[in-house]
DODRENFI-20575 format. One line per field, with one value per residue (C-alpha): residue number from 1; residue in one letter; x, y, z. Coordinates in pm, 1 decimal, padded with zeros to 6 digits. Each point is the difference from the previous one (the first is absolute). Layout:
N
num <- (NUM, ...)
residuo <- (A, ...)
u <- (X, ...)
v <- (Y, ...)
w <- (Z, ...)
***
This chain:
391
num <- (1, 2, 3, 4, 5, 6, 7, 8, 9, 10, 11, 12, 13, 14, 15, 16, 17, 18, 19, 20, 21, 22, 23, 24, 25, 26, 27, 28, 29, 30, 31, 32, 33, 34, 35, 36, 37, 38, 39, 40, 41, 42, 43, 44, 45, 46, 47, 48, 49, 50, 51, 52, 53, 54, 55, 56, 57, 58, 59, 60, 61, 62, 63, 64, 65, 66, 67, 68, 69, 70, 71, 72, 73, 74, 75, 76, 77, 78, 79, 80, 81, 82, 83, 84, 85, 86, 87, 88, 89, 90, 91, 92, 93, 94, 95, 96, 97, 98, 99, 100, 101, 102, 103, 104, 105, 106, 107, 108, 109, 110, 111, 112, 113, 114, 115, 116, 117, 118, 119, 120, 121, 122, 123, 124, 125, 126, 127, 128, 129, 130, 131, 132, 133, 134, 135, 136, 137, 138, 139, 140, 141, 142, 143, 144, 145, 146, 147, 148, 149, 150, 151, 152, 153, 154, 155, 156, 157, 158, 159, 160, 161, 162, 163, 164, 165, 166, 167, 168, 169, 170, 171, 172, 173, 174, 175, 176, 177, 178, 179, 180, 181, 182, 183, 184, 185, 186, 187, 188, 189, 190, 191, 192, 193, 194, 195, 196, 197, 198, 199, 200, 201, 202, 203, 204, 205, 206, 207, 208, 209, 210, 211, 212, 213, 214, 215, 216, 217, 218, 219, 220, 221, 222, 223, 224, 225, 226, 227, 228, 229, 230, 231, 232, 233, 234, 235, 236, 237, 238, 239, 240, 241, 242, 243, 244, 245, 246, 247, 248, 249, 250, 251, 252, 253, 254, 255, 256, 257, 258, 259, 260, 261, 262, 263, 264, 265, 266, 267, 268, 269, 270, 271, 272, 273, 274, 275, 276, 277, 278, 279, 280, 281, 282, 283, 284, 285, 286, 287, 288, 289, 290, 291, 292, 293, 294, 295, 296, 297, 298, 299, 300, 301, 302, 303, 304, 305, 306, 307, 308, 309, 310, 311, 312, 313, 314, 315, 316, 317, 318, 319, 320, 321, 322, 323, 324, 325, 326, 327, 328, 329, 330, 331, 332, 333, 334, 335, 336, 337, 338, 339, 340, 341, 342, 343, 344, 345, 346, 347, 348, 349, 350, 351, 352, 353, 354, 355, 356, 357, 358, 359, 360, 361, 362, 363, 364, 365, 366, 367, 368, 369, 370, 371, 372, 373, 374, 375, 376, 377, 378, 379, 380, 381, 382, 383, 384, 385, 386, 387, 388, 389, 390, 391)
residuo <- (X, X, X, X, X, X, X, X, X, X, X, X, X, X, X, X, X, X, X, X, X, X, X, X, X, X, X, X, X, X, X, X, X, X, X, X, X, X, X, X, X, X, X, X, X, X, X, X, X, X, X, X, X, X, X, X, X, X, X, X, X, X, X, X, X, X, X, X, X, X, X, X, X, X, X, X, X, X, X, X, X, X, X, X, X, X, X, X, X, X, X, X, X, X, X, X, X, X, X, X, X, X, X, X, X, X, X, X, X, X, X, X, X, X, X, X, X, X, X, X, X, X, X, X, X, X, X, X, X, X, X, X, X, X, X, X, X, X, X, X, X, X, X, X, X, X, X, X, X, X, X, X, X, X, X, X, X, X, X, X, X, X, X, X, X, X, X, X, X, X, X, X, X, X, X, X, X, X, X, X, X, X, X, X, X, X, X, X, X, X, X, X, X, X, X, X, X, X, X, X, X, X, X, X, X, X, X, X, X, X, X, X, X, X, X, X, X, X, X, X, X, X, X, X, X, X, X, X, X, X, X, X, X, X, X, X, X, X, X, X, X, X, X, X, X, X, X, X, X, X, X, X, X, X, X, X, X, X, X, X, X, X, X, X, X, X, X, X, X, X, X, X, X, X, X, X, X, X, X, X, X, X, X, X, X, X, X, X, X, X, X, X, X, X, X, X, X, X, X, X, X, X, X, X, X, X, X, X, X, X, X, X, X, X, X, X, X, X, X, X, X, X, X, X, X, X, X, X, X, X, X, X, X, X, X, X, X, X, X, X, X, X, X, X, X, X, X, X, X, X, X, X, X, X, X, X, X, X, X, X, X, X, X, X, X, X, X, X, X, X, X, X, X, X, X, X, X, X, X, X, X, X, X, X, X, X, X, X, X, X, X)
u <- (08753.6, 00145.2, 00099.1, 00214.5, 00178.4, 00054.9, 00148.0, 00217.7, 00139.2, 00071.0, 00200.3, 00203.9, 00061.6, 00181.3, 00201.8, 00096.7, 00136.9, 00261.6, 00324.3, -00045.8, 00166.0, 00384.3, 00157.8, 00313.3, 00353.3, -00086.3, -00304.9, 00191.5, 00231.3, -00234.4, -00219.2, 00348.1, 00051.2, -00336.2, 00004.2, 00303.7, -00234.3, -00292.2, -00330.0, -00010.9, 00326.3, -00157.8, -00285.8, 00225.2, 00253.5, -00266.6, -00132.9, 00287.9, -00010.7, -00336.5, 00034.6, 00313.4, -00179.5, -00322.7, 00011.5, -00146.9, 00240.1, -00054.1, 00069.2, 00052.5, 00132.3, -00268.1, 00255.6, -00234.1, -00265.8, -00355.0, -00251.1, -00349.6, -00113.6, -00350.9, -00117.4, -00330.5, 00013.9, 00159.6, -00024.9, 00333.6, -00063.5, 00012.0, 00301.1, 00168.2, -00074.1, 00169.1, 00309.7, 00068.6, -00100.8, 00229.5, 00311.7, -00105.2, -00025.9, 00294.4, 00215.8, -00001.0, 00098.1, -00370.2, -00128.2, -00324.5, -00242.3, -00244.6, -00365.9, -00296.9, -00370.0, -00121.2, -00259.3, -00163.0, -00060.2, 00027.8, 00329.4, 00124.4, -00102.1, 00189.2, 00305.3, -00024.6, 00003.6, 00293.6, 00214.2, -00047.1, 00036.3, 00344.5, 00134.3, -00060.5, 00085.3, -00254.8, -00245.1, -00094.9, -00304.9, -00182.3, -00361.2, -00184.1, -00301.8, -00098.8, -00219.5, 00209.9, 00300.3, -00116.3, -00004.2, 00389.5, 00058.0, -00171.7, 00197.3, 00314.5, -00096.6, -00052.4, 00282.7, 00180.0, 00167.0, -00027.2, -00174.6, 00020.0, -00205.7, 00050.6, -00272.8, -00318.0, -00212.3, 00011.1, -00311.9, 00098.2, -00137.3, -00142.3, 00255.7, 00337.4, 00187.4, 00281.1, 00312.3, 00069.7, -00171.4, 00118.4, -00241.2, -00050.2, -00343.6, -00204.3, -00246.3, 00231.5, 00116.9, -00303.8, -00056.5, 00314.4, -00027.4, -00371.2, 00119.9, 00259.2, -00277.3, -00277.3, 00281.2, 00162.2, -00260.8, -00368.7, -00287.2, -00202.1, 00247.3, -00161.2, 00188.9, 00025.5, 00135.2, 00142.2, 00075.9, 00259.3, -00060.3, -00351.7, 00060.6, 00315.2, -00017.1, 00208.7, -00243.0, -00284.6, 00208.8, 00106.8, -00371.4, -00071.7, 00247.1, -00070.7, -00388.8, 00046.0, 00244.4, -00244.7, -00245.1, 00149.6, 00062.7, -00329.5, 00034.7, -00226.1, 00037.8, 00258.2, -00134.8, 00160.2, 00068.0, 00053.2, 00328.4, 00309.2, 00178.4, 00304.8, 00038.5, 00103.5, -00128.4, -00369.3, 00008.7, -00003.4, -00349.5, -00106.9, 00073.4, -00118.4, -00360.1, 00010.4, 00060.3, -00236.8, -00240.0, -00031.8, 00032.4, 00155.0, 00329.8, 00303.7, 00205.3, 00067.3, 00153.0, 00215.7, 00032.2, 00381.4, 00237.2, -00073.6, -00384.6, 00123.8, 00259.6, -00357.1, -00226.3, 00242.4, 00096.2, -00410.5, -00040.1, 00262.3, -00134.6, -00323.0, 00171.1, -00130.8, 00256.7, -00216.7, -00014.7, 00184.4, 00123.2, 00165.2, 00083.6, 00178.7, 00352.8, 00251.7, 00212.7, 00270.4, -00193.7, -00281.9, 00308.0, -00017.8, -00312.3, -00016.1, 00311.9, -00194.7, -00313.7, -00160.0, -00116.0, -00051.4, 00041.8, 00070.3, -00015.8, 00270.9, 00078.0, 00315.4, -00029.3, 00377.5, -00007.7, -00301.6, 00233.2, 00286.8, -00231.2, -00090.9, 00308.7, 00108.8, -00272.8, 00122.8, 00330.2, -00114.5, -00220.7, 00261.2, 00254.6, -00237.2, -00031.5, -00341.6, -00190.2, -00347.0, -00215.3, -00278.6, 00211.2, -00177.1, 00151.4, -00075.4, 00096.1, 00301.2, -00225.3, -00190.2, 00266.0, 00024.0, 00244.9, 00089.3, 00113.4, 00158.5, 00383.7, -00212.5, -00148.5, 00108.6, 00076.4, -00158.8, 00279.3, 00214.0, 00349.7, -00079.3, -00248.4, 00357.7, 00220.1, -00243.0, -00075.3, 00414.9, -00016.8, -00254.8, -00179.3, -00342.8, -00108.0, 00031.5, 00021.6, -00256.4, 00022.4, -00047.4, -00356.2, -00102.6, 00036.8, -00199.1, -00269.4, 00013.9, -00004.1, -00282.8, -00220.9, -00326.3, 00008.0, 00053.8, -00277.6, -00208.0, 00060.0, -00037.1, -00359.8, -00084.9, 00083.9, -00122.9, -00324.8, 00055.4, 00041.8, -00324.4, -00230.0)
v <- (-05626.0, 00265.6, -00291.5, -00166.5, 00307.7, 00114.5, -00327.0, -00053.4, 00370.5, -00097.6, -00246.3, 00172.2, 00282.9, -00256.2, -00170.4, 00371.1, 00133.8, -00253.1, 00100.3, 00307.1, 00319.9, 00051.4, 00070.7, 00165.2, 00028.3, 00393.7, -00183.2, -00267.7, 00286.7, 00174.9, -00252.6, -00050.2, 00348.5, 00054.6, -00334.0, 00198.0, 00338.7, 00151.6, 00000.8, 00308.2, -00082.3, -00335.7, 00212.8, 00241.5, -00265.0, -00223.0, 00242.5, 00168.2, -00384.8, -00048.7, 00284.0, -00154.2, -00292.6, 00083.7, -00160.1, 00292.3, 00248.0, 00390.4, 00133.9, 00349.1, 00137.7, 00035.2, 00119.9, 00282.3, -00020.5, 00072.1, -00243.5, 00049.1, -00296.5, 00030.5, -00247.2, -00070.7, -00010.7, -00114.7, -00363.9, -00192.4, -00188.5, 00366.4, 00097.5, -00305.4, 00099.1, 00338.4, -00110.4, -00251.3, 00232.7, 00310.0, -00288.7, -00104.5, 00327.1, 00172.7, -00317.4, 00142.0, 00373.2, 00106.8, 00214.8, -00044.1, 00194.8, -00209.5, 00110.9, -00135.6, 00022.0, -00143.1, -00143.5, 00298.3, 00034.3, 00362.2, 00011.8, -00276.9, 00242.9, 00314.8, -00205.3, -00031.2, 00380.2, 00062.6, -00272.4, 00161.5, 00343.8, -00175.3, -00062.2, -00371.0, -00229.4, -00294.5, -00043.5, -00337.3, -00033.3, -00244.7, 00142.2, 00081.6, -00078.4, -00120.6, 00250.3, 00283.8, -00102.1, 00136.1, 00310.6, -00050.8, -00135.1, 00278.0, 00246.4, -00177.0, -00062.5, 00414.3, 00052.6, -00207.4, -00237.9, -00371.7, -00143.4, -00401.2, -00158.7, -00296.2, -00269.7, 00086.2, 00085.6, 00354.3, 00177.2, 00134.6, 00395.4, 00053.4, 00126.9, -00132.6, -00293.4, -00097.4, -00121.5, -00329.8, -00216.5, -00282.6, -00170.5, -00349.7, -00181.8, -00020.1, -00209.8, -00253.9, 00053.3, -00042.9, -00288.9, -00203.1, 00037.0, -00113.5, -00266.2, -00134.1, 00025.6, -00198.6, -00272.9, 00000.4, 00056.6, -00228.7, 00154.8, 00061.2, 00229.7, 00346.7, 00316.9, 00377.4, 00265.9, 00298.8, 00266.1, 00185.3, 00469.6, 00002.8, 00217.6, -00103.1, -00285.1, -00265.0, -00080.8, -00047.0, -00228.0, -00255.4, 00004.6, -00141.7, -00217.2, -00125.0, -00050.8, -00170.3, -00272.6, -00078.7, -00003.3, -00229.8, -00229.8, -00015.0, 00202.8, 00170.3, 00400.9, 00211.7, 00236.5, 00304.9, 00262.5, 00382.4, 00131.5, -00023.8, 00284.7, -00249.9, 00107.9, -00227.9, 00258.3, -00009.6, -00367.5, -00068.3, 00169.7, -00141.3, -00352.7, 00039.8, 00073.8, -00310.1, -00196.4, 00141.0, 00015.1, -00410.0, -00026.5, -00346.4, -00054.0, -00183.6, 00201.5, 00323.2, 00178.4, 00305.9, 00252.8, 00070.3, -00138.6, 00354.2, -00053.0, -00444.7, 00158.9, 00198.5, -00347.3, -00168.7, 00204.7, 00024.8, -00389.2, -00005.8, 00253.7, -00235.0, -00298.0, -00156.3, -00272.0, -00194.9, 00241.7, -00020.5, 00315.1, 00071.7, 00341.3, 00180.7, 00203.4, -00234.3, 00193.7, -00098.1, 00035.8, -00211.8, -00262.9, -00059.2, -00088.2, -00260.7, -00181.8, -00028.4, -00050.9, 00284.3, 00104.4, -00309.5, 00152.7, 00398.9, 00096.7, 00201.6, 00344.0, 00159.7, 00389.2, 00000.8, -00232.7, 00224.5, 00342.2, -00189.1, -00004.5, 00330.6, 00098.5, -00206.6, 00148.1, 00404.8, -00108.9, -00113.6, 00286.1, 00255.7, -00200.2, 00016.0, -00444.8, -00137.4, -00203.9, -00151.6, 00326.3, -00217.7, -00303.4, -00248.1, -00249.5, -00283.1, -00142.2, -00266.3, -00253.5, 00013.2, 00009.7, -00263.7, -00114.7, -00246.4, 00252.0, 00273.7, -00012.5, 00129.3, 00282.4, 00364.8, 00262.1, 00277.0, 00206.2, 00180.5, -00133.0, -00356.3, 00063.0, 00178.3, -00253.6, -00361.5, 00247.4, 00002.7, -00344.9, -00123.0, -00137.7, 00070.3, 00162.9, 00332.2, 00122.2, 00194.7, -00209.5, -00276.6, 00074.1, 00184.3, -00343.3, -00116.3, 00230.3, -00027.7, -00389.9, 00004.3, 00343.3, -00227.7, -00103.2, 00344.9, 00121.7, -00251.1, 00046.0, 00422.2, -00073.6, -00152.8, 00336.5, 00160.5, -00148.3, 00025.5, 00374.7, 00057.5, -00165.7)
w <- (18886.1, 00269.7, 00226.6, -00245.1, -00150.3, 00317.0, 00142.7, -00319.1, 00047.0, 00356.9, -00077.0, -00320.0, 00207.6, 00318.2, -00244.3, -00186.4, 00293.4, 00096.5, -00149.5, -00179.8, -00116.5, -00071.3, 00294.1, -00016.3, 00136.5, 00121.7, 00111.5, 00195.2, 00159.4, 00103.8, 00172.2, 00186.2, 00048.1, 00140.6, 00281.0, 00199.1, 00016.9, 00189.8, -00117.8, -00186.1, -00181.9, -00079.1, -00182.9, -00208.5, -00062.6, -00149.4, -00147.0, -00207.2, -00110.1, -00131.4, -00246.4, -00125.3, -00044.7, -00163.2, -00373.1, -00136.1, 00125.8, -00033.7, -00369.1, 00149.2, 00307.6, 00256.0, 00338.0, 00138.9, -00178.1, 00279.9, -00001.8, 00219.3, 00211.2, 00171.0, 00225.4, 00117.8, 00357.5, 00373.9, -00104.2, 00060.8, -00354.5, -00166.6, 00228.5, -00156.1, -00327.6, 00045.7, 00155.7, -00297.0, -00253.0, 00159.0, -00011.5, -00329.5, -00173.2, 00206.5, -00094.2, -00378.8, 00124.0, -00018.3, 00321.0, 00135.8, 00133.9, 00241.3, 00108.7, 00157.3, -00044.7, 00318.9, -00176.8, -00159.4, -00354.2, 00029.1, 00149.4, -00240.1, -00280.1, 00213.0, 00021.3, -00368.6, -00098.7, 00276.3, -00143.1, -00331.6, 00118.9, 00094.5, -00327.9, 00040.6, -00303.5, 00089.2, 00244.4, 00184.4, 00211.4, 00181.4, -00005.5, 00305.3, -00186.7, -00362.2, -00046.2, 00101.5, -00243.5, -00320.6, 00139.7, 00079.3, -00363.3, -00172.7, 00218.3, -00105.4, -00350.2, -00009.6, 00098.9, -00221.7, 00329.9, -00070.6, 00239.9, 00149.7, 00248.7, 00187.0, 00164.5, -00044.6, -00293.2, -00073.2, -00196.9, -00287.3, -00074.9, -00388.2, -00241.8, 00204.5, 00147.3, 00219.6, -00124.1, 00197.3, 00243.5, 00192.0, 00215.1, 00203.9, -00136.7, 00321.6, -00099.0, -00099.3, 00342.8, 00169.6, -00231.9, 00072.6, 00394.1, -00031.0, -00248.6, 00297.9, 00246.7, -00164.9, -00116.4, 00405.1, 00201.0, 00055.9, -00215.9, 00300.9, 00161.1, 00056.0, -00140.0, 00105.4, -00231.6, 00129.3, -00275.1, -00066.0, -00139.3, -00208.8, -00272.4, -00136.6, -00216.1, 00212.4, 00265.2, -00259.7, -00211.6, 00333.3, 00046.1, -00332.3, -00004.3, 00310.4, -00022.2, -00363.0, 00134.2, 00246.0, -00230.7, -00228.0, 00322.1, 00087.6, 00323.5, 00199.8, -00060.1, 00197.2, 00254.5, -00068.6, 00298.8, -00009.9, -00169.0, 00238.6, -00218.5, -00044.1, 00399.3, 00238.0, 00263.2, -00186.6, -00021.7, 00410.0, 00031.9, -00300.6, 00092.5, 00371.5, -00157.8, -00175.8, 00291.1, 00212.3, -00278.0, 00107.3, -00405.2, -00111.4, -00174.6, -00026.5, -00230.6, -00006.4, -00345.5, 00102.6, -00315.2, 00108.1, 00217.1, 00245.1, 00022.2, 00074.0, 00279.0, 00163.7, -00073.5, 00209.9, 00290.5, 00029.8, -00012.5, 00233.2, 00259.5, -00001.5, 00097.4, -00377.7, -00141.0, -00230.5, -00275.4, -00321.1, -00207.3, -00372.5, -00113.7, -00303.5, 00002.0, 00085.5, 00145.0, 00237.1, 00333.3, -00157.2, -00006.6, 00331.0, 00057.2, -00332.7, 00197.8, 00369.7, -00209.3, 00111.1, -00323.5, -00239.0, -00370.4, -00152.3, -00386.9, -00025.7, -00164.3, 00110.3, -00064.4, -00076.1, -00326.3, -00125.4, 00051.1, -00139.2, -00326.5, 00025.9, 00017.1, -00310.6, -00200.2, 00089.9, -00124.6, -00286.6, -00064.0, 00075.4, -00232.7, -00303.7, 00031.8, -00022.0, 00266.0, 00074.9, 00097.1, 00206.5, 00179.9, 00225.5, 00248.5, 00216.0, 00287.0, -00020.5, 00208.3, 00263.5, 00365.3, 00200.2, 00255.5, -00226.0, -00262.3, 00193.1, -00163.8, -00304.2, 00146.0, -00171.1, 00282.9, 00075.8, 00197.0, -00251.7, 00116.6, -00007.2, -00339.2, -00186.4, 00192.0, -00143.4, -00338.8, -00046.9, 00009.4, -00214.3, 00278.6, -00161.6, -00332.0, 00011.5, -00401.2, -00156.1, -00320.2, 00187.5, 00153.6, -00363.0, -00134.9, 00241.8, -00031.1, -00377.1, 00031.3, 00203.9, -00073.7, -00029.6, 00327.0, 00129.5, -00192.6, 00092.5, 00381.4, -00053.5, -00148.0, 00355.9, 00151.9, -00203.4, 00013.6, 00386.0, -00021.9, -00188.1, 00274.6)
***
């Protein structure tokens, strides 16, 4: 039942992103306007832009109001995430206030109470842990601060919620890369999964996803080694061990294209070319390596479209519009060098510059639909990690 409501989705959601949105003729001129400048003016450019675009555009006037971001750690994926969502938010006048919990639930919830000691209108966060998050949404729900979180699953405290939460499904895509590895690759190949932060929600949901697509292929199991962190630094060691453990494998599953970048420098080091890897991110550096081959497939989840949405959902908030409080996506396909020209961007300039554009679907109504259109699925695919998480 999950394979064939996940493959039908796949292929709704290719054919829904060619050709949409309404571009514009500010649009247009500043697309123009933003080829003949640097970088930065590319950003601000685009981003002036995007809010002009937006279908549902601010009912009020929301120039300088604050708004709290708090990330979750040094990862570049979360530094992504930040830049698009400062451009984003600054693009309709708002100023933002960025923070980081390296990790730490108890810093995540510190960063909390000083953004609201700040006067902040709206908080963001990326939770350092799902565990420590209620703690943050009680804090903010005392304090009468709505509160929106963004990728993983966030616990819930007794008596309070948050206000808006955007998040990729991750078992759906651990699902669809196993999916494109049982249908691509022979059924005795022999896979290793490296995982990404324990604790979180992602890395648990590419697990399941992963291990039930081979399942449903009739694969043998995935080994599974220690955590990398989402490092590329922590993935070297951990992949050395795995070599020298004498262990056999073919394929190795990186949890992010930073922990793929440390698998391969390792295999390389050893003088090992007959290994095969896949990972998740697709972000532009991953590119490379799906056009020399280095990397066969990645299920992609670009921390800018996700902050876009974030974004969209504070605006409507703060202009008194209703959205979807709990919002799900998936991944557009699984990456491939054969599908590259439809790959969303992660760096801000060329995500505002493509976003201007129509290039890919970028609309919150758009992916509410979806999520609305296709809720059983999700809810099926939740009750897998959750069952996971209860083990």
């Amino acid at each position: 039942m999950i394979k064939k409501l996940v493959i039908g989705l796949i292929c709704i959601a290719i054919l829904g992103s060619i050709g949409f949105g309404c571009a514009t003729a500010k649009t247009a001129e500043t697309t123009a306007a933003a080829e003949t400048t640097a970088a930065a003016a590319e950003t601000t450019a685009a981003a002036e832009t995007t809010a002009a675009a937006v279908e549902t555009e601010a009912a009020v006037d929301l120039a300088g109001k604050k708004i709290g971001f708090v990330n979750a750690g040094p990862d570049d994926y979360y530094a992504q995430f930040g830049n698009a969502f400062k451009a984003l938010a600054e693009s309709y006048g708002m100023v933002v206030t960025e923070l980081n919990s390296d990790y730490k639930p108890e810093k995540e919830l510190a960063n909390v109470q000083d953004l609201i000691a700040k006067g902040v209108e709206a908080i963001a966060v990326i939770t350092a842990g799902a565990a420590g998050s209620a703690a943050s949404i009680q804090a903010a729900g005392e304090a009468g601060v709505p509160i929106f979180f963004i990728a993983g699953k966030p616990e819930l405290p007794e008596g309070y919620d948050l206000t808006g939460h955007v998040t990729d499904n991750f078992v759906i895509m651990g699902y669809s890369l196993g999916q494109w590895v049982v249908q691509n690759l022979p059924k005795e190949t022999k896979s290793v999964q490296i995982p990404g932060f324990l604790g979180q929600g992602p890395a648990e949901g590419q697990i399941v996803g992963w291990n039930l697509a081979l399942s449903e292929g009739g694969w043998e199991e995935s080994f599974m080694t220690k955590s990398s962190e989402w490092q590329r630094t922590l993935a070297i060691p951990i992949t050395q061990d795995l070599i020298a453990s004498g262990r056999e494998f073919d394929l190795i599953a990186a949890c992010n294209e930073e922990t793929e970048f440390g698998v391969l420098q390792a295999l390389e080091e050893a003088n090992i070319t007959d290994k095969l890897t896949v990972s998740y991110n697709g972000k532009e550096e991953g590119w490379e390596l799906l056009k020399n081959g280095k990397m066969l497939a990645t299920s992609p989840n670009p921390p800018s479209l996700n902050a876009d949405l974030c974004v969209q959902q504070i605006v409507r908030h703060l202009s008194g519009q209703t959205f979807l409080q709990y919002l799900q996506i998936k991944p557009w396909a699984v990456m491939t060098k054969e599908n590259l020209d439809q790959a969303i961007p992660w760096i801000t300039a060329d995500y505002l510059a493509a976003r201007a554009e129509n290039k890919f679907q970028w609309d919150l109504a758009y992916y509410e639909k979806n999520y609305e259109e296709n809720k059983d699925m999700f809810a099926e695919f939740d009750a897998k990690l959750a069952e996971y998480l209860a083990q």
